[in-house]
N, C-alpha and C positions, 0 to 999 in steps of 0.2 A: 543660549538659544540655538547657534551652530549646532549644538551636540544631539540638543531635540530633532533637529533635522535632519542629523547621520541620521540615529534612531528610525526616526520613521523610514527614511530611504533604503534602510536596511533591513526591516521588517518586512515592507513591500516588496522586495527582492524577494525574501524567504518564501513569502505566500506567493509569490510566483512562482517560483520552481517547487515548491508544495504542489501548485496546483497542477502543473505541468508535467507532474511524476506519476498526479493521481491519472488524469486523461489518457497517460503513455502508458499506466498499466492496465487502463480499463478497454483500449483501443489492441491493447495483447491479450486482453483474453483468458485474464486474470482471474476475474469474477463470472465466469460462464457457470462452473460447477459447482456450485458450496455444500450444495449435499452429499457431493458424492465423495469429497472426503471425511467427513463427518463418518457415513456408514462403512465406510471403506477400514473401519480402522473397528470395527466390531466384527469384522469376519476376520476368523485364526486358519487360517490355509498350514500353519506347519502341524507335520505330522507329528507325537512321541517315538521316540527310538524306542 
């Protein structure tokens, strides 16, 4: 029964810092543009030699 209870204590830690990674990326600014790399990657800017 101990072990159940690591478990969980230790699950709940993970989804903490899960959730605390996703806020810290969303609060930088991560998720502003999602289209623009999408189209950013169909235009060919190099020339042929």
């Amino acid at each position: 029964m101990s072990d159940m209870i690591l478990l969980i204590v230790v699950s709940l830690f993970m989804g903490v810092i899960g959730l605390a990674a996703f806020f810290w990326s969303l609060g930088d600014g991560q998720y502003d543009d999602l289209q623009g790399a999408a189209e950013r990657i169909l235009h060919d800017d190099d020339r042929p030699l």
